[in-house]
RODO-2510 file (C-alpha; in nm, 4 decimals, decimal comma):
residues 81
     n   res          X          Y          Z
     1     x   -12,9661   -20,9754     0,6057
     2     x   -13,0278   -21,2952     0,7724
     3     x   -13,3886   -21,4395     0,7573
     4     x   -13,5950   -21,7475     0,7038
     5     x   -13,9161   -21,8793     0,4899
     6     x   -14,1405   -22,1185     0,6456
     7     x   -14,2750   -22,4283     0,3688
     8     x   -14,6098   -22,1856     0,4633
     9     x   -14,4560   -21,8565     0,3324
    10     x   -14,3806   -21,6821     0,6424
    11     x   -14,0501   -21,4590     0,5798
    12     x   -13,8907   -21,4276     0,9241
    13     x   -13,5800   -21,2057     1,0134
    14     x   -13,3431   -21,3060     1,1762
    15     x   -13,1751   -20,9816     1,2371
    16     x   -13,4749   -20,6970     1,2022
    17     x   -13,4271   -20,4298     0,9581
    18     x   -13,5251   -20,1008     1,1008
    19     x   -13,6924   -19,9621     0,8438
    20     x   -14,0182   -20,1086     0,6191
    21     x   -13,7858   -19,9600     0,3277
    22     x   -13,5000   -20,1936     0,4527
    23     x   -13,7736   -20,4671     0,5395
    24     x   -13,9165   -20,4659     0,1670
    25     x   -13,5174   -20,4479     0,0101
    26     x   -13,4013   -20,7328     0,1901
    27     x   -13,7760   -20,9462     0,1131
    28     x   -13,7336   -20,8426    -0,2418
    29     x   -13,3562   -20,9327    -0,2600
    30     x   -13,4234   -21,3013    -0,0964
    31     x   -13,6878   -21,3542    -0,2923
    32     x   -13,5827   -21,2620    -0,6072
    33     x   -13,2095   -21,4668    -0,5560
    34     x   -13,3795   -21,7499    -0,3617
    35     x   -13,5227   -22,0644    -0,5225
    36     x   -13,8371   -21,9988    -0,3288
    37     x   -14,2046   -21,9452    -0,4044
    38     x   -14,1925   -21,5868    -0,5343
    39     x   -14,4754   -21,4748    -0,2703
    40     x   -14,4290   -21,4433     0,0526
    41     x   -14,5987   -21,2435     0,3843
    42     x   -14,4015   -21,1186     0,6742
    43     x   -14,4338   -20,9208     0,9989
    44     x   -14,2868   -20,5248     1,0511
    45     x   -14,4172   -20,2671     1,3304
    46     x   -14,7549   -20,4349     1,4079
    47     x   -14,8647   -20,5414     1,0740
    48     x   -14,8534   -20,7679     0,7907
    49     x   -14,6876   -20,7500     0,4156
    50     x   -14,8005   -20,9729     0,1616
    51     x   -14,5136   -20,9799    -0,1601
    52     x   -14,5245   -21,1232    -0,5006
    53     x   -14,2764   -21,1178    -0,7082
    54     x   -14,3509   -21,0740    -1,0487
    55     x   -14,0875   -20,9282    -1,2373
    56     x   -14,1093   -20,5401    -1,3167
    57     x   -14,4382   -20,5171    -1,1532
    58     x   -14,4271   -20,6642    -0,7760
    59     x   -14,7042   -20,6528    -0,5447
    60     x   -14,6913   -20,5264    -0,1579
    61     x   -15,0081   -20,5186     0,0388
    62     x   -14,9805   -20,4039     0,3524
    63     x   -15,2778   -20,5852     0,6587
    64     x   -15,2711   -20,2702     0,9340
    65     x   -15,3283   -20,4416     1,3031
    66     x   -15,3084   -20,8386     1,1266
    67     x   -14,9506   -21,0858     1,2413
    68     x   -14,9498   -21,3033     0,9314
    69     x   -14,8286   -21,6632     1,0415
    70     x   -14,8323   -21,8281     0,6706
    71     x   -15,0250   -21,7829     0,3387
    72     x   -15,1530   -22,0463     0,0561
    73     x   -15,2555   -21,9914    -0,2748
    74     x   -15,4957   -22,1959    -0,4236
    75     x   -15,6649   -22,1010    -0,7528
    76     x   -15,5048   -21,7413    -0,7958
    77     x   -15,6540   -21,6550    -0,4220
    78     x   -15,4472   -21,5625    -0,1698
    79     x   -15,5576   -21,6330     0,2240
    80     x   -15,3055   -21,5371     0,4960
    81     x   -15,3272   -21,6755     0,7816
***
């Protein structure tokens, strides 16, 4: 899966996965291989996927209606943008 991660944490594909199954293998798989910040949001179907990595317990949140352009995280709080 091709894709790219903006310095402001925006996962992009590059080739769309059809699925949010596919979606969250391939962010999981980048992430997780990458030397990247191990959070990241990105765009499927209309909404917005916020993922942290943390070993055998990784987070998804899914924004319904929201088109994340970037995320920081200052403090342990997370604002998407």
């Amino acid at each position: 899966m091709t894709y790219s991660i903006s310095s402001g944490g925006l996962f992009t594909f590059i080739s769309a996965p059809t699925t949010l199954t596919g979606a969250l293998s391939a962010v999981t798989a980048a992430v997780t291989s990458a030397n990247v910040d191990k959070s990241v949001v990105f765009n499927f179907n209309g909404n917005a996927y916020f993922f942290a990595e943390e070993g055998a317990n990784d987070i998804v949140v899914e924004l319904v209606g929201v088109t994340a352009t970037g995320l920081s995280i200052t403090s342990d709080v997370v604002t998407i943008s």
